[in-house]
C-alpha positions as CSV (number, residue, x, y, z in Angstrom):
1,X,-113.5,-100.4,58.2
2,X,-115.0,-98.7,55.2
3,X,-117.5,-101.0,52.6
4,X,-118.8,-98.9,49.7
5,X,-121.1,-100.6,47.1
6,X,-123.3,-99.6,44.2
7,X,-122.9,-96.2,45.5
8,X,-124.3,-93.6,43.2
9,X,-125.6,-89.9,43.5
10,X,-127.6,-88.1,41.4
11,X,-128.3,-84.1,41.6
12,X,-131.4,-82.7,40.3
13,X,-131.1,-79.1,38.5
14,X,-133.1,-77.3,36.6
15,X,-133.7,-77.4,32.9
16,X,-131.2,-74.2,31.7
17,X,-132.7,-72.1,28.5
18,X,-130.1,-69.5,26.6
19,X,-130.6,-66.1,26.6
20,X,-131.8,-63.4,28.5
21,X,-135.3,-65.0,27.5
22,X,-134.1,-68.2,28.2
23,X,-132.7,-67.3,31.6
24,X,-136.8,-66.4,32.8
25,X,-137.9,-69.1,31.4
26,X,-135.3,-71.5,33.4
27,X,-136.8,-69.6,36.3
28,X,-140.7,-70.6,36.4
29,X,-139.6,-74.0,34.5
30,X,-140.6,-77.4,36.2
31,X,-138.2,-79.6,33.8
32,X,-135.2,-80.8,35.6
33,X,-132.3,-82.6,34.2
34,X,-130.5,-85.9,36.3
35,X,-126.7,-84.9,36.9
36,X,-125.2,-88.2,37.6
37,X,-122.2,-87.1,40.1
38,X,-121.5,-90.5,41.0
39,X,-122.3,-93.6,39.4
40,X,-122.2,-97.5,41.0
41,X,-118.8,-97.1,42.7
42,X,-117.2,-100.3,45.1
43,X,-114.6,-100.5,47.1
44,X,-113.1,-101.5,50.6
45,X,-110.9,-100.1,52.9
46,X,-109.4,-101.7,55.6
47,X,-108.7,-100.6,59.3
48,X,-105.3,-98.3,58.9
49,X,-104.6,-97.9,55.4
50,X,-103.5,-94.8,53.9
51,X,-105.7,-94.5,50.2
52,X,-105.2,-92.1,47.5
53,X,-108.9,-90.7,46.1
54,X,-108.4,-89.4,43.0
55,X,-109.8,-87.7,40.0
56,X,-109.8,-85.0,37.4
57,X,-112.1,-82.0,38.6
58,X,-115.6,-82.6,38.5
59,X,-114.9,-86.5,38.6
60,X,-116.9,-86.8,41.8
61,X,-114.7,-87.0,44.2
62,X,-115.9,-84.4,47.2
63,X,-119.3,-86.0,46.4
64,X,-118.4,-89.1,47.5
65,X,-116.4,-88.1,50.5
66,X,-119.8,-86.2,51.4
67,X,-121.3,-89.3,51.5
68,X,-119.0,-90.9,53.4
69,X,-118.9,-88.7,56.4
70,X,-122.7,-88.5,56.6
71,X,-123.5,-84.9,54.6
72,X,-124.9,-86.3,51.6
73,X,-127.3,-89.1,51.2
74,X,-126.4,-91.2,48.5
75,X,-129.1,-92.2,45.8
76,X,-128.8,-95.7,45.8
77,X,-125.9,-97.9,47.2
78,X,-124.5,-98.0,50.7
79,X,-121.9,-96.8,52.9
80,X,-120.9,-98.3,56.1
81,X,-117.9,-96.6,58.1
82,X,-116.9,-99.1,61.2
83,X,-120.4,-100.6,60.9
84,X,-122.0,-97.2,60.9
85,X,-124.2,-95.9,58.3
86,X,-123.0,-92.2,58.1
87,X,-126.0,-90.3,57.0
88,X,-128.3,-92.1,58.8
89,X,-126.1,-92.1,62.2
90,X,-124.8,-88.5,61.9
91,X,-123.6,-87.7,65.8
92,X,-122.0,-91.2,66.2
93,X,-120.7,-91.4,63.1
94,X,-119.0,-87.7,63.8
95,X,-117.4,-88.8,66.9
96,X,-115.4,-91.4,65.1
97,X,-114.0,-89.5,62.4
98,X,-112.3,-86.4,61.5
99,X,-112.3,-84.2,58.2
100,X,-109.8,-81.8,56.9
101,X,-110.8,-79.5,53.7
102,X,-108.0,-77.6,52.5
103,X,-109.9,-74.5,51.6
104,X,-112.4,-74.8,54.7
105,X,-111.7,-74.3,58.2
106,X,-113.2,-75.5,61.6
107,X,-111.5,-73.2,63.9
108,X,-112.9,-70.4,65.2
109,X,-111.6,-67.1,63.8
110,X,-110.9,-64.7,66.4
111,X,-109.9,-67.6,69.3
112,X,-106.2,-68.6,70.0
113,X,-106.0,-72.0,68.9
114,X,-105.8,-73.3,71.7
115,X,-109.2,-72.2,73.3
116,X,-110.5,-73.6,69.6
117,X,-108.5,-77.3,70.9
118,X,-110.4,-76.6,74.3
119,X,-113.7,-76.4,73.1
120,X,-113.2,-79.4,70.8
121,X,-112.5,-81.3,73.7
122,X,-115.6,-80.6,75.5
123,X,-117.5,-81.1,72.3
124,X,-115.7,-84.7,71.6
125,X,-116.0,-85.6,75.6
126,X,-112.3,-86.3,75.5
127,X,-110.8,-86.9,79.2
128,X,-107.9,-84.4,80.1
129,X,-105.6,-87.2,80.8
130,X,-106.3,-88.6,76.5
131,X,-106.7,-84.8,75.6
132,X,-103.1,-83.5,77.4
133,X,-101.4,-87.2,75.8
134,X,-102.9,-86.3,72.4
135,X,-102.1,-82.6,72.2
136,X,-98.1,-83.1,73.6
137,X,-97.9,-85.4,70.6
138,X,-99.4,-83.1,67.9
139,X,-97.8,-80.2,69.0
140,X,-94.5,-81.9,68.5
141,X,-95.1,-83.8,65.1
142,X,-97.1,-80.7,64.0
143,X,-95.1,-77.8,64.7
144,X,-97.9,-76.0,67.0
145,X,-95.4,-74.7,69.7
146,X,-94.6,-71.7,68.0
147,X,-98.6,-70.3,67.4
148,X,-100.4,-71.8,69.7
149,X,-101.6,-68.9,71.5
150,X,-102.2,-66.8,68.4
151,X,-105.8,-66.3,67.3
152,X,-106.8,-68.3,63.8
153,X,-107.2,-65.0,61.9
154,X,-103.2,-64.5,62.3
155,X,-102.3,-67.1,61.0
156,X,-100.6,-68.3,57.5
157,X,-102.0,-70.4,55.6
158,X,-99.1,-72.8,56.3
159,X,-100.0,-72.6,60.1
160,X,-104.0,-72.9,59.8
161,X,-103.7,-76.3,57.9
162,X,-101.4,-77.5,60.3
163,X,-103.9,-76.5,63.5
164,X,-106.8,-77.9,61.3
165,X,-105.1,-80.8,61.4
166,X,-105.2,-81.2,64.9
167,X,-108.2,-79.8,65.7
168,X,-109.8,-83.0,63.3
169,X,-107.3,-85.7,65.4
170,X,-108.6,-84.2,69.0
171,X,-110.6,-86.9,69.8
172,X,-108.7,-89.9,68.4
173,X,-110.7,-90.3,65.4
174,X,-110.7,-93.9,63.8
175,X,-111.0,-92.2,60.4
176,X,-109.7,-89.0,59.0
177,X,-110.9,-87.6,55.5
178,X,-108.0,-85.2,53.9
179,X,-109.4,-82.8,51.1
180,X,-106.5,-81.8,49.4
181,X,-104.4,-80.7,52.7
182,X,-101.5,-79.3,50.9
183,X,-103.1,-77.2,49.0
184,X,-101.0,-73.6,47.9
185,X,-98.3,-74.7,50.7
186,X,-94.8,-73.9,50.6
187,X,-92.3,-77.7,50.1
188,X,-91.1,-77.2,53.7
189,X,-94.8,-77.0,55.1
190,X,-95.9,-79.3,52.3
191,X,-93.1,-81.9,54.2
192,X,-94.1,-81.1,57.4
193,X,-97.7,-82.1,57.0
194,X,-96.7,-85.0,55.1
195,X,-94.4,-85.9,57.9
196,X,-97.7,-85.5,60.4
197,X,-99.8,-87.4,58.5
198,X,-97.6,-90.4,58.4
199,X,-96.5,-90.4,62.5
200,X,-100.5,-90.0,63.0
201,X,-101.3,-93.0,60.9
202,X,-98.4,-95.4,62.8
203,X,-98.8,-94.1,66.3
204,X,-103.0,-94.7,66.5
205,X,-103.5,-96.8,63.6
206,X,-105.9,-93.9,62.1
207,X,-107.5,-94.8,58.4
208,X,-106.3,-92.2,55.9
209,X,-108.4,-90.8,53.0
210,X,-106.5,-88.2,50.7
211,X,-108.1,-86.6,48.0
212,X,-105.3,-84.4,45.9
213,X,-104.1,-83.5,42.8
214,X,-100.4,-83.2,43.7
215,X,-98.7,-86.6,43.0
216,X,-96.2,-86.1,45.1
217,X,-98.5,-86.2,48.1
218,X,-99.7,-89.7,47.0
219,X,-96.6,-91.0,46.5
220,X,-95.3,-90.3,50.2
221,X,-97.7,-91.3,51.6
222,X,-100.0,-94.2,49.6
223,X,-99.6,-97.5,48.9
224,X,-102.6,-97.9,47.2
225,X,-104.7,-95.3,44.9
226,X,-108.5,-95.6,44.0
227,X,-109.2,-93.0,40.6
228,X,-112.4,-92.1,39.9
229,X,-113.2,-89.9,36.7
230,X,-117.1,-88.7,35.5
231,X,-118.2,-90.0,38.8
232,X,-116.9,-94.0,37.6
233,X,-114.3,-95.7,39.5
234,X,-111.4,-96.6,36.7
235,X,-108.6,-98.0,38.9
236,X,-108.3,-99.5,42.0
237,X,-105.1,-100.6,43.0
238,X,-101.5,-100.9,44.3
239,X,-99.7,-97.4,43.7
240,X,-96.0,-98.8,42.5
241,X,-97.8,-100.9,39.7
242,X,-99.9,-97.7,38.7
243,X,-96.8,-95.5,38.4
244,X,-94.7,-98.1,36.2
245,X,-97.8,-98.6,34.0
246,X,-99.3,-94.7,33.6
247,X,-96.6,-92.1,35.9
248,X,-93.4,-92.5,33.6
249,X,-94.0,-89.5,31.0
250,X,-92.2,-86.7,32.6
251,X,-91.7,-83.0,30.5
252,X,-88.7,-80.8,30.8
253,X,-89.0,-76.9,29.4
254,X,-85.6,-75.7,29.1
255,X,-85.1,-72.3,28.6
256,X,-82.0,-72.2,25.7
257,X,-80.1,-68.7,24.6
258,X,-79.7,-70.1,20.5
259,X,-81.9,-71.6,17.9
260,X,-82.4,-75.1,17.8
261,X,-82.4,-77.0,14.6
262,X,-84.5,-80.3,15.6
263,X,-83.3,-82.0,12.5
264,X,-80.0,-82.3,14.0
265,X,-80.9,-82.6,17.4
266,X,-81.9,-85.5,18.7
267,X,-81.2,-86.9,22.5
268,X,-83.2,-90.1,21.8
269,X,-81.1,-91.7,19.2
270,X,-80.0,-94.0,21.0
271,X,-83.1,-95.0,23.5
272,X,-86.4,-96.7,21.8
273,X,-89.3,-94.8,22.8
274,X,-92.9,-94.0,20.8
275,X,-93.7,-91.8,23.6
276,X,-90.5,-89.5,23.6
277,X,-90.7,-86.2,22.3
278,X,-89.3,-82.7,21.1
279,X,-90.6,-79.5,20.4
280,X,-89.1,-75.7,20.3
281,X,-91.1,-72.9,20.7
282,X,-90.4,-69.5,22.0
283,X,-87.2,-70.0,23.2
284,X,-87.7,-73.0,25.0
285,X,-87.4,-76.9,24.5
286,X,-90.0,-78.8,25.1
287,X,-89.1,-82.3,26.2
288,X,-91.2,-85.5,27.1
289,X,-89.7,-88.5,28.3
290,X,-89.7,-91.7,29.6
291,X,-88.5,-91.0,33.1
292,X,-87.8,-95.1,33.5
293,X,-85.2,-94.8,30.5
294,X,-83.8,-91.7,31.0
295,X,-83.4,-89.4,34.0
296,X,-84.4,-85.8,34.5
297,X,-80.5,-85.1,35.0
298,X,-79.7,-87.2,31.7
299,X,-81.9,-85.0,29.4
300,X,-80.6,-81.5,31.2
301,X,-76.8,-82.9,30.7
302,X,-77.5,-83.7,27.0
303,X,-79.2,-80.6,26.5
304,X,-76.2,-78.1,27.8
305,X,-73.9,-80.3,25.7
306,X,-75.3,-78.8,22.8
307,X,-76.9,-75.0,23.9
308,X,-76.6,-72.6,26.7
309,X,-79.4,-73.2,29.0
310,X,-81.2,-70.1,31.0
311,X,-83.3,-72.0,32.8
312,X,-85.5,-75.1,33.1
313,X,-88.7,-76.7,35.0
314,X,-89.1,-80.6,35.2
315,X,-92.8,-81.4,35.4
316,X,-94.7,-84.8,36.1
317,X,-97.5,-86.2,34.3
318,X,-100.6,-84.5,35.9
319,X,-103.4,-86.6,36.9
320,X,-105.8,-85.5,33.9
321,X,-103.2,-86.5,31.4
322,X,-103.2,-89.9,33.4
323,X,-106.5,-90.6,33.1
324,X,-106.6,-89.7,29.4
325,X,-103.7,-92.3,28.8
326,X,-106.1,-94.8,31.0
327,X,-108.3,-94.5,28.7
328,X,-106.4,-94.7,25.4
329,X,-104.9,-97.8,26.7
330,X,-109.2,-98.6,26.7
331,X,-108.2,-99.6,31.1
């Protein structure tokens, strides 16, 4: 379905001076620096899987999913999309897929949504019989019942990513790019479009891209990740090995009403761990832990043994942490 190799990308920018003077200089300049955004990256995916794409910011992932629906051309390397070459097949290559950016928008601001689904239609040359099949099933998994005769620019934020959603799925598309699509959603919507995704991907067959920071999008939905960080792929590979090797350092800040003494404190005494860890500051515990030894419910429990506890926030390992601990381990 999708065969990327030795894809790279390079950006050309100009030469940057300090200073005011600097700042006219950088202005009639003719030296350029080479930003590498993307350097000699592989990998296939086949017809129906759901991938993870993921990075730290700036670790080139947009600029690769550019390249993959046709916007950028890469600087060396290919891309073929269901035996297309994207940038140099544009319309065709539009018509069999569908993108969703979390803080862009296709639909038209002042139209209901459903003159926006309307005009897709005509756009995509979809029949009414596949167009009145499609929408009866995204209205249902999607929630769209409830707005679908509200104009765009009334809409939450909740109920825009939903409808962008199915504006990118009007015309069955074989493959559907997802830019973060959870972005600043609530859980219940955050479910929701989870939900979608998943019913979309079983009932056509759709291939899934999903670029995101949040982990817990990944994990409902992927069974395999691809990370990329300073534009380099580092891991490629079945999601359920990645999380028992690099996703088990979880953090709890607990909120505690007395003083702690962490000399005499110590709720790893009997688990062996190098990567456990305690620290109090301003009032709160500070708590890393293997989440494979211990569970988040275990460390709270042990915790209001000893101290009255105001409050507390469980965290997971982020994805930059991740890919520092990638490379500590030298993966």
């Amino acid at each position: 379905m999708i065969r990327v190799e030795n894809l790279s990308k390079e950006f050309k920018m100009s030469k940057k001076y300090p200073g005011f003077k600097g700042a006219i200089k950088s202005f009639f300049s003719t030296q350029y620096t080479i930003k590498k955004a993307v350097d000699s990256i592989d990998f296939e995916i086949n017809d129906g899987e759901i991938v993870g794409y993921i990075g730290a910011n700036g670790a080139g992932k947009s600029t690769t999913i550019k390249m993959m629906t046709g916007i950028l051309t890469p600087s060396s390397g290919t891309v073929t999309v269901n035996g297309l070459i994207p940038y140099e097949n544009r319309e065709e290559n539009a018509k069999n897929i569908g993108v969703v950016f979390g803080q862009k928008t296709q639909l038209w601001w002042d139209l209901p949504i459903s003159e926006t689904f309307t005009l897709l239609k005509d756009i995509y040359e979809v029949s009414e019989e596949d167009f009145e099949e499609r929408m009866e099933f995204l209205k249902e998994v999607l929630g769209l019942e409830e707005f679908f005769l509200s104009p765009v620019r009334t809409l939450s934020l909740g109920q825009r990513m939903r409808a962008d959603l199915a504006a990118a799925l009007i015309h069955n598309p074989k493959v559907i790019y997802l830019d973060e699509p959870t972005i600043g959603l609530d859980v219940v919507v955050k479910e929701k479009v989870r939900k979608a995704i998943k019913e979309i991907n079983e009932k056509y067959g759709t291939t899934i891209i999903l670029t995101t920071h949040d982990l817990n999008d990944i994990e409902e939905l992927c069974s395999r990740i691809i990370i990329i960080d300073k534009g380099r792929k580092i891991y490629d590979g079945d999601l359920q090995v990645f999380k028992e090797k690099y996703c088990y350092l979880t953090i709890a800040e607990i909120l505690v009403k007395e003083e702690v003494d962490l000399e005499n404190f110590n709720i790893f005494k009997d688990i062996k761990d190098d990567d456990s860890n305690i620290e109090f500051k301003d009032e709160k515990l500070y708590i890393t832990f293997n989440k494979n030894k211990l569970s988040s419910a275990d460390v709270i429990g042990r915790v209001m043994k000893e101290f009255s506890v105001i409050d507390f926030v469980v965290k997971e390992t982020g994805i930059e942490d991740i890919i520092k601990k990638m490379y500590r381990n030298e993966v």
